[in-house]
C-alpha positions in Angstrom: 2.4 14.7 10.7 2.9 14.4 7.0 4.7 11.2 7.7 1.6 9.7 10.1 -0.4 10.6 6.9 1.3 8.8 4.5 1.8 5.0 7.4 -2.3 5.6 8.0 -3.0 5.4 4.1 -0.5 3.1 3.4 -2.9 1.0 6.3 -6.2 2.0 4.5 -5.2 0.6 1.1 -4.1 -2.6 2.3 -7.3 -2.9 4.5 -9.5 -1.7 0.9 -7.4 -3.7 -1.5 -7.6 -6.9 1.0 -11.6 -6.2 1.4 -11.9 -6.0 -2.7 -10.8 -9.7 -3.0 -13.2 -10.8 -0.9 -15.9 -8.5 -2.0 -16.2 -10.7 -5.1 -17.1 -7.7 -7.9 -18.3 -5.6 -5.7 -21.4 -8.3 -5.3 -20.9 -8.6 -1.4 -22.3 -5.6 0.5 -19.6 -5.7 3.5 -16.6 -6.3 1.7 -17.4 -3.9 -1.0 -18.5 -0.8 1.9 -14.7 -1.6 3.3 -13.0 -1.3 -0.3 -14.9 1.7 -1.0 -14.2 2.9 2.4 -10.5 2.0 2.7 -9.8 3.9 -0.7 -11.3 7.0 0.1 -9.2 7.2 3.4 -5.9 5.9 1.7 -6.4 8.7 -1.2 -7.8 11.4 1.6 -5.0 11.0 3.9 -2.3 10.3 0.7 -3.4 14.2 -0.2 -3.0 15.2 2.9 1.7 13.7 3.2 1.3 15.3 0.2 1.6 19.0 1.6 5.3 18.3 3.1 6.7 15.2 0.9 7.2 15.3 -2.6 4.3 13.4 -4.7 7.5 10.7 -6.0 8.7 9.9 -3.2 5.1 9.3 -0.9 3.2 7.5 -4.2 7.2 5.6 -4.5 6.3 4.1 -0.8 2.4 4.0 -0.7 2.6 1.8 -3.5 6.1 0.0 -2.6 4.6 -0.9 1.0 1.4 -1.4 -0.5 2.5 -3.7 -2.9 4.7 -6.1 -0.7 1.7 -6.1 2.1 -0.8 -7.0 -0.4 1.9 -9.8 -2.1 2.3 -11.0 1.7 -1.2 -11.1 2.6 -2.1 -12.8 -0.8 0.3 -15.6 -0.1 -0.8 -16.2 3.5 -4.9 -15.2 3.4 -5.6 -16.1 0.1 -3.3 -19.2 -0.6 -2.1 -17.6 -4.0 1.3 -18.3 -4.7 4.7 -16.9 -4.8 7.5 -18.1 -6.9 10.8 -17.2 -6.3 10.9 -14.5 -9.2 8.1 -13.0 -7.1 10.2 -13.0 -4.0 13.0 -11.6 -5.3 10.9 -9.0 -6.8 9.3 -7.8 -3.5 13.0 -7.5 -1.9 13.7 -5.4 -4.7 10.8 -3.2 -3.8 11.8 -3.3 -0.1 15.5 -2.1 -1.4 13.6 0.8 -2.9 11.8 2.0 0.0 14.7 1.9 2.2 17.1 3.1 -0.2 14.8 6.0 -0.7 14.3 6.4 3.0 17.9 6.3 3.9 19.6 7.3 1.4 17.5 10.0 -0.3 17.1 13.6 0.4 14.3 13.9 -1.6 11.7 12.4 1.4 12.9 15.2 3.9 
């Protein structure tokens, strides 16, 4: 369960940190309730993987998915661009997350 934790706040703070773009400073009522929202699910449930995995290795993927979704979203929703030191640098994120999926005893 720890796991379905970690993939529903993983979900949340892409859906908050997507919302806060577009809530513009927090000056636009529904954008801002979603943010506000999204991160107190994302951090609620976080707490809650944290019982079974280790803090390094959830915050390690929270953030790495996190980061690579919000890069991705940015790029396609928000027409912000990528170069390819940026591209390079989310596949090195991805390599992280796997590696410490696969590889790593740590995440059991």
């Amino acid at each position: 369960m720890s796991w379905t934790y970690l993939s529903i706040a993983i979900v949340a703070e892409i859906i908050a940190t997507s919302a806060l773009k577009s809530a513009e400073g927090f000056t636009r009522l529904w954008p801002s309730l979603v943010t506000i929202v999204g991160y107190a699910i994302a951090f609620f449930c976080l707490s809650l993987s944290l019982r079974h995995i280790p803090v390094g290795i959830a915050y390690a993927i929270w953030s790495g998915v996190g980061i690579v979704a919000i890069s991705i979203i940015g790029f396609v929703l928000f027409k912000q661009s990528l170069d390819l030191a940026g591209f390079i640098g989310i596949g090195l994120i991805v390599a992280g997350v796997v590696v410490l999926n696969v590889f790593s005893k740590s995440s059991l």
